[in-house]
KOLGUTI-469659 format. One record per atom (N, C-alpha, C, CB): z, x, y. Coordinates in steps of 0.2 Angstrom, whole numbers, plus 5000, padded with zeros to 4 digits. Each point is the difference from the previous one (the first is absolute). Glycine has a CB too. Layout:
<recs>
ZXY...
</recs>
This chain:
<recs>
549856215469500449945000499549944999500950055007499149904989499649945000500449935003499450064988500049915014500349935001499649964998500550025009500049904989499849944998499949975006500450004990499149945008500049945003499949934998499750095006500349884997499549934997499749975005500549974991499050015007499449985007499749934997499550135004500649824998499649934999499449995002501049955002498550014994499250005002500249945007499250024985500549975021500149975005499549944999500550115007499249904989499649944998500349954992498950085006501449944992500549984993500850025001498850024992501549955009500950035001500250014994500349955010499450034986500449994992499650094996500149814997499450205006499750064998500550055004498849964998501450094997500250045004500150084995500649895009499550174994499850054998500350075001499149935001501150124993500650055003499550065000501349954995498850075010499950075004500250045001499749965003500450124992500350065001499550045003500850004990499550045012499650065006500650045002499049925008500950144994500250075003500349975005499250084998501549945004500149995008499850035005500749984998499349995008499550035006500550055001499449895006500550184996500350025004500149995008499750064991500849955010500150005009499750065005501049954997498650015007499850065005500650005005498549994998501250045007500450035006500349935003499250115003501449884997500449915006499949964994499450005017500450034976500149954994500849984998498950064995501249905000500449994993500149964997500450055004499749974989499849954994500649974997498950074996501149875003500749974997499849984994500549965011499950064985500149964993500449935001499950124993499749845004500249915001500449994995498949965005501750044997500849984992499949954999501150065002498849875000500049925000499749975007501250004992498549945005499949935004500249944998499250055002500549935001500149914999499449974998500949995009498949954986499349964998500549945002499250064988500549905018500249945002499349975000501250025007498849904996499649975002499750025006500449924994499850095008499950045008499250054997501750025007498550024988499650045000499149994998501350054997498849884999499849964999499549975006500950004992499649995012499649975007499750055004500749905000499550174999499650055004499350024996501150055005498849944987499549994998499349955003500950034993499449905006499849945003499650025005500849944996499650085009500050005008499550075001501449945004498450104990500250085002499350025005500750044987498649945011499550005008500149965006499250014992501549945008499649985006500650015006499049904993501650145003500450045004500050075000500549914998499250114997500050084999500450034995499850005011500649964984500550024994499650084997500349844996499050125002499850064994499650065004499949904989500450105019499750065004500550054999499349925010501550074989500350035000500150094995500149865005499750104992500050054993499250004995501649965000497950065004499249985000500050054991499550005019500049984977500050034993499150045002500949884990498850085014499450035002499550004992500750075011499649884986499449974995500349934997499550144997499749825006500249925000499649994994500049955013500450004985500349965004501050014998498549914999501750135000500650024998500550015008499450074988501049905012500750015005500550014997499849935007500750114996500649995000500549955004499750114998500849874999500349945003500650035002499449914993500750065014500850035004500549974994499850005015500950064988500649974996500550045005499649994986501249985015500350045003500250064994500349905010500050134992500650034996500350055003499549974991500850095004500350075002499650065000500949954995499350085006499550074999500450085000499249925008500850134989500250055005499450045001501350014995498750055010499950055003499850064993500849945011498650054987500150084996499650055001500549944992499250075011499650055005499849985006499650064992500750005013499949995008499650065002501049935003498250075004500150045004500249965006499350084993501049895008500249985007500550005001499349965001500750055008500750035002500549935002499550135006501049884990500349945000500449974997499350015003500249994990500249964994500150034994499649925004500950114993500250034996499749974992501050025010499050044986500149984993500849954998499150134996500649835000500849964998500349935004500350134997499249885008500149935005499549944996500250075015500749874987499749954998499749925005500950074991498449915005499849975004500049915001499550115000500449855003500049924997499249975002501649975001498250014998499449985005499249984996500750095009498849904992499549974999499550054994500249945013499850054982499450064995499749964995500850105000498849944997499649954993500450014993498750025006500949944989500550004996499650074996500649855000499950205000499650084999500750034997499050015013501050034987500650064998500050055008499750014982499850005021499950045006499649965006500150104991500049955014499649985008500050055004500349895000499250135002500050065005500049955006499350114993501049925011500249995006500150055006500549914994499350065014500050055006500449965005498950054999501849975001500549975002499950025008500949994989498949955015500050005007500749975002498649995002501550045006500449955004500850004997498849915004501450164994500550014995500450005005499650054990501249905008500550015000500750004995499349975009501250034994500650014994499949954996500850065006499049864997500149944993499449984998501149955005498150084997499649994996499450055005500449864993499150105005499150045000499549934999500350154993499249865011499649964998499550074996500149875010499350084986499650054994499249995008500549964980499450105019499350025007499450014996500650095009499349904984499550014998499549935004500550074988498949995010499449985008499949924997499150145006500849854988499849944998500549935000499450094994501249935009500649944998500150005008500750044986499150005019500049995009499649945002500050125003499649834994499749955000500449935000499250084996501549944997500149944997500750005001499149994992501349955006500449985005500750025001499349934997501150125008500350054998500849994998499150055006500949874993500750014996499950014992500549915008498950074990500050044995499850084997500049885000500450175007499850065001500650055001498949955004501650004996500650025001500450004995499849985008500550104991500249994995500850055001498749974993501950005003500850035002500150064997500549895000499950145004500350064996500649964998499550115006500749874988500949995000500350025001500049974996500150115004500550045000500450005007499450064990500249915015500349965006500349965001499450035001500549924994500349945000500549994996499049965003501549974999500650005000500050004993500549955010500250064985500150014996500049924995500650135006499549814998499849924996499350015002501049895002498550135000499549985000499750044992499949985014500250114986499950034995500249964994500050115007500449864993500649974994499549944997501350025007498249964998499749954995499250005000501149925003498850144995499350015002499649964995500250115005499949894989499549954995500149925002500350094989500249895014499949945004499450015005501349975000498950085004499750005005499050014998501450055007498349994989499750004997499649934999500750104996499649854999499749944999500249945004499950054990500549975012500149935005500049995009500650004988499750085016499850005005499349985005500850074994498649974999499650005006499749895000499650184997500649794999500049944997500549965008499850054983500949955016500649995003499749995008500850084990499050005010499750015010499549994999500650085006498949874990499549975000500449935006499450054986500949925008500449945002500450005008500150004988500250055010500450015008499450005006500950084994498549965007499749995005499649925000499850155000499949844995499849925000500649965005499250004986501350015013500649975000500049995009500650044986499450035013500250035009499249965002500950175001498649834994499249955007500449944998498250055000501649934997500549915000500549995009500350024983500150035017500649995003499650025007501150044991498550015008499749995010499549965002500050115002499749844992499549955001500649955000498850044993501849965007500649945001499949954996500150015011499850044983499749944992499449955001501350004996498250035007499549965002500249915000499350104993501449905010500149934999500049954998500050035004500250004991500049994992500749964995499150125002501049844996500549974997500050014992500149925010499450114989500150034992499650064998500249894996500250165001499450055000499950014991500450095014499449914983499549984994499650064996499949895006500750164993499850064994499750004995500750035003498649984994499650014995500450054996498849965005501050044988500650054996500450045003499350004992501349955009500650025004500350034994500249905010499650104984500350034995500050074998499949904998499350155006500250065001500350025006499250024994500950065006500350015002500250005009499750024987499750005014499749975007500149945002499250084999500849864997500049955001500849974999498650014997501750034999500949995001500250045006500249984987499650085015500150025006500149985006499650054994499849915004499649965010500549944998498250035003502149964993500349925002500750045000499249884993501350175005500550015002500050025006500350024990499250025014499950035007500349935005498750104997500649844999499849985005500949945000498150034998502249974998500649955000500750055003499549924989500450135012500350065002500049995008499750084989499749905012499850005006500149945005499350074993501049895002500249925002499649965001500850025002498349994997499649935001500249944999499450054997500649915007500349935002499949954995499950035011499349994986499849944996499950034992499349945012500550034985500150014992499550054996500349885002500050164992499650064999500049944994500350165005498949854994499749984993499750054995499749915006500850094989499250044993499749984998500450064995499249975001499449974996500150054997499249935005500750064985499950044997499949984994500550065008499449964985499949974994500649974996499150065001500849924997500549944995500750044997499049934995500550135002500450064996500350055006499250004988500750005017500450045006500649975003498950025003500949904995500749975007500650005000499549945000500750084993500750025000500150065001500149924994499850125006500050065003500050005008499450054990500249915012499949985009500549965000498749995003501549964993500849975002500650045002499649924993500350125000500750065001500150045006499950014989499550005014500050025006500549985006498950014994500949935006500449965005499550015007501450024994498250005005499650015009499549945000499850155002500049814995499749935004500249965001499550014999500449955005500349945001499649954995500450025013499149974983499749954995499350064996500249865011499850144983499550014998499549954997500750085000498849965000499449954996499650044995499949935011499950044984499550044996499249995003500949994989498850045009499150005001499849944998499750134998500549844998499849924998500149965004500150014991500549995012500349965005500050005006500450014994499050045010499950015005499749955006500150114993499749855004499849925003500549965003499350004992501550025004500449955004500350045007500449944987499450115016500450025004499949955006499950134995500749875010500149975003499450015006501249994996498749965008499350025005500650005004498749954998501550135006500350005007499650085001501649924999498550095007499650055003500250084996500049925013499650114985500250064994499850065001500049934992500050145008499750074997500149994992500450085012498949954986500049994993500150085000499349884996500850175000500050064999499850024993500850015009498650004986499750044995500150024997499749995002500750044993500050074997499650024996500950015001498849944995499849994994499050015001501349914995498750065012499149985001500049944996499350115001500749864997499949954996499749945002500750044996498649975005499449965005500149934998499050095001501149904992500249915001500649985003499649984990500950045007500949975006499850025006501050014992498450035011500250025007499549945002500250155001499349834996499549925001500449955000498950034993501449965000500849954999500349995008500450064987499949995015500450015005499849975008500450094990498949935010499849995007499749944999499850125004500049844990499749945000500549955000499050044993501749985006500749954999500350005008500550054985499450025017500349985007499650005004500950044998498549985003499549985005500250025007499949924993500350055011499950045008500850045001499149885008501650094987500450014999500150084999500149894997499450145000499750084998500250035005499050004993501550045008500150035007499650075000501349955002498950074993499950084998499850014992501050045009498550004991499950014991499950095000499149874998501450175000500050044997499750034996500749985004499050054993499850034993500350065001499049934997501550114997500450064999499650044995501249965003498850014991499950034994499449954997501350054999498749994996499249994996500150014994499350035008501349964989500449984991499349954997501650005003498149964999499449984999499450025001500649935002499350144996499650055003499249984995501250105003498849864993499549984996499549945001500950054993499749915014499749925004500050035005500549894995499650165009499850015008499750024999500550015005499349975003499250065003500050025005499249954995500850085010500150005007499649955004500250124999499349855000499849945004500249955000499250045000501149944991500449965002500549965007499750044989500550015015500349995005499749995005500750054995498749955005499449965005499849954995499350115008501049844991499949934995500449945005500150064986499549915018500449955004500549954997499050015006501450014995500749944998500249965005500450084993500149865005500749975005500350045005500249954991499950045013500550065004499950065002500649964995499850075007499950075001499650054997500849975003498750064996499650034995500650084998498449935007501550074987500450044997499650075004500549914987500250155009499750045005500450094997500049885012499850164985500250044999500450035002499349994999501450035000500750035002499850075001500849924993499150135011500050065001500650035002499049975002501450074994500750045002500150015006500050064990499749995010499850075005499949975006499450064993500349875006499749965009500750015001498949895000501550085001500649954999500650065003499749924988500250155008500550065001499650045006500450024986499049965016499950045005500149985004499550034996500549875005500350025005500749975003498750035001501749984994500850015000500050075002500549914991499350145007500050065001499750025008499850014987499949955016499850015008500449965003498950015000501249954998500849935005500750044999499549864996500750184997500750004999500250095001500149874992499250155007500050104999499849994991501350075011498249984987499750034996500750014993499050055011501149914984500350014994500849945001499450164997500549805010500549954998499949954996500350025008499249964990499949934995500450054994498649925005500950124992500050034994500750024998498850045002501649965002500850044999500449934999500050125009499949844995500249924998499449984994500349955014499450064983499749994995500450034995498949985004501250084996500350044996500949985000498950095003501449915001500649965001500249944993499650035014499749944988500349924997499750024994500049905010499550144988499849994993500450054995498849975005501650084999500450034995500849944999499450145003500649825001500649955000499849964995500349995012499149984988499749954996500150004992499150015009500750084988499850044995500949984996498850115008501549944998500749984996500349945000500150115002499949845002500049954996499849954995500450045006499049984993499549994995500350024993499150025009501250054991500350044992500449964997500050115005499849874987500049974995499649945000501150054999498749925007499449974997499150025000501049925004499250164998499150014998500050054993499449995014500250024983499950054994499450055003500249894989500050165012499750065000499850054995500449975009499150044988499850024996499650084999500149884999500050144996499350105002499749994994500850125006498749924995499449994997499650085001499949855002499950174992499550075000499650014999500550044999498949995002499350034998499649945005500150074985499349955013499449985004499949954995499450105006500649894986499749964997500649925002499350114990501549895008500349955002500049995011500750024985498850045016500249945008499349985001501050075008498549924987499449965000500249944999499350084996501249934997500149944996500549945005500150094987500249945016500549975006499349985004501450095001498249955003499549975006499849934997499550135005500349874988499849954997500349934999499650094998501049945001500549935002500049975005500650034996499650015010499949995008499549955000500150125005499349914992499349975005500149924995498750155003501649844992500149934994500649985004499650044984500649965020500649975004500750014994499149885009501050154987500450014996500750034999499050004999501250025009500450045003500449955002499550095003501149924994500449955007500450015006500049944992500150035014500350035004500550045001499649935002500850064992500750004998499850084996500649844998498850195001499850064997499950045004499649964991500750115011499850065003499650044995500950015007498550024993499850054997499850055002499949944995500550155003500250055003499450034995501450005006498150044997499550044994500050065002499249924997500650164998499950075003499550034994501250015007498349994995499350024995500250094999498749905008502050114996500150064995500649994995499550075008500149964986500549974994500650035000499149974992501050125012500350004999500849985005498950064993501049915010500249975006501049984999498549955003501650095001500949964998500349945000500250095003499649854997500049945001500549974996498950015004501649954997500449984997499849924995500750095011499549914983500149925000499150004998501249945010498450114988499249995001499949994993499650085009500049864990499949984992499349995001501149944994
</recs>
């Protein structure tokens, strides 16, 4: 049995390269999933970006540099086991590269998932180690899994920023001020956060060609484009990032000054103008600050018991999803050569929020609607 892959040079993102090899066999407490679809979002993008100085490209290690694999959510099944547990034919949802396969050592197994025990991945962070069995789960969750694919893990991005906002009592803040509120994460975090009934005013930001799409929306109270970002009112603010975009994040703190309550940075869609020191660059205000999921879930997870945030994330992001349906375009895509061509768009900001793209490097893959 052979498998694809594709692996990006971690010094050039636009380089990238496909890779057939033998599947691994499973040894003893193994099993190997063939990977039916993922998702190419911006997000993925930003685990690039981010991928040394969080551990992205530890995940799924190539063991010849300067080459990574870049995370993706998606589906999986089950198609050789020796472990006791998990059957051939179980279906999975959860964290993989973008590959056709993945050997895995399902620890800590129960009926609605497993985290992966490979000794290499006990270091790094273990939400992204957990992965579902569906065939546990309710029958609306199974129902929208290609949502859930591209836009979940994006959604309960939003949702947890949303829930630190809410235990920081909105940094006491009368405007909170979303950088490309026009992905997806960034329309998320402002439906969460109006869902949630912040008192004071949700601001987008986003480009010219976006706004009306962010209007249709109906979730902010004012938008603004990236040229415009000078007029924002000076009242006390959380800015929140998606993009990195080291000028409007200079813009923003030089306009409001001590008014900076909170500076977020999520994403890194501007993966070509960041750097990680930039965020040791003394600004106005609050010095901006790296959004970390995991901090956040851990410890909702010690105050409320272990998987409450995540079920309230999960909740509102399959609510979100469906009523979202007819304004997003979800799309499929096959082989290794068009999900380069797609990574490429990604990293050219070329995607728009309003696009899902579903990919499966196996061509022979039953994927519906795939051109």
């Amino acid at each position: 049995m052979s498998m694809i892959e594709l692996w990006v040079d971690r010094t050039d993102f636009r380089n990238t390269r496909t890779v057939r090899a033998d599947c691994p066999e499973p040894a003893e407490g193994d099993i190997l999933v063939a990977i039916d679809k993922f998702a190419l979002t911006a997000n993925n993008v930003s685990y690039a970006a981010s991928g040394d100085m969080i551990g992205y490209w530890k995940f799924f290690p190539t063991d010849d540099d300067p080459w990574g694999k870049v995370p993706v959510w998606g589906m999986a099944n089950v198609v050789a086991s020796r472990c006791p547990g998990i059957a051939v034919g179980e279906r999975l949802y959860g964290f993989f590269p973008m590959s056709t396969h993945l050997l895995m050592s399902p620890g800590n197994i129960r009926a609605e998932g497993f985290s992966d025990a490979r000794s290499h991945r006990q270091a790094l962070p273990a939400l992204y180690n957990q992965y579902a069995r569906t065939q546990a789960e309710p029958a609306a969750l199974q129902a929208v899994e290609n949502e859930r694919c591209v836009y979940f893990p994006l959604f309960m991005t939003g949702y947890v920023i949303t829930d630190l906002l809410a235990d920081h009592e909105w940094f006491s803040a009368d405007q909170i001020v979303i950088g490309s509120v026009s992905s997806k994460t960034g329309f998320g975090l402002a439906s969460f956060i109006k869902a949630a009934r912040y008192p004071g005013q949700i601001v987008g930001v986003t480009s010219a060609g976006n706004k009306a799409f962010v209007e249709s929306l109906a979730i902010c109270d004012s938008i603004v484009t990236y040229q415009d970002v000078a007029t924002l009112e000076q009242r006390p603010s959380v800015f929140v990032d998606m993009a990195g975009d080291k000028s409007t994040r200079i813009q923003l703190h030089q306009r409001l000054g001590d008014n900076m309550k909170a500076s977020l940075m999520v994403g890194a869609t501007h993966w070509d103008a960041w750097r990680p020191d930039d965020m040791a660059a003394p600004m106005p205000g609050s010095p901006p600050e790296f959004f970390f999921a995991p901090a956040q879930i851990d410890k909702r997870n010690s105050e409320w018991g272990t998987g409450i945030l995540m079920e309230k994330a999960y909740a509102a992001s399959t609510e979100l999803a469906v009523s979202l349906k007819g304004k997003l375009d979800l799309r499929f895509r096959k082989g290794a050569e068009v999900c380069a061509e797609n990574w490429l768009q990604l990293l050219d900001n070329k995607v728009s929020g309003q696009q899902g793209i579903l990919v499966s490097l196996r061509m022979e893959a039953d994927t519906d609607n795939a051109v």
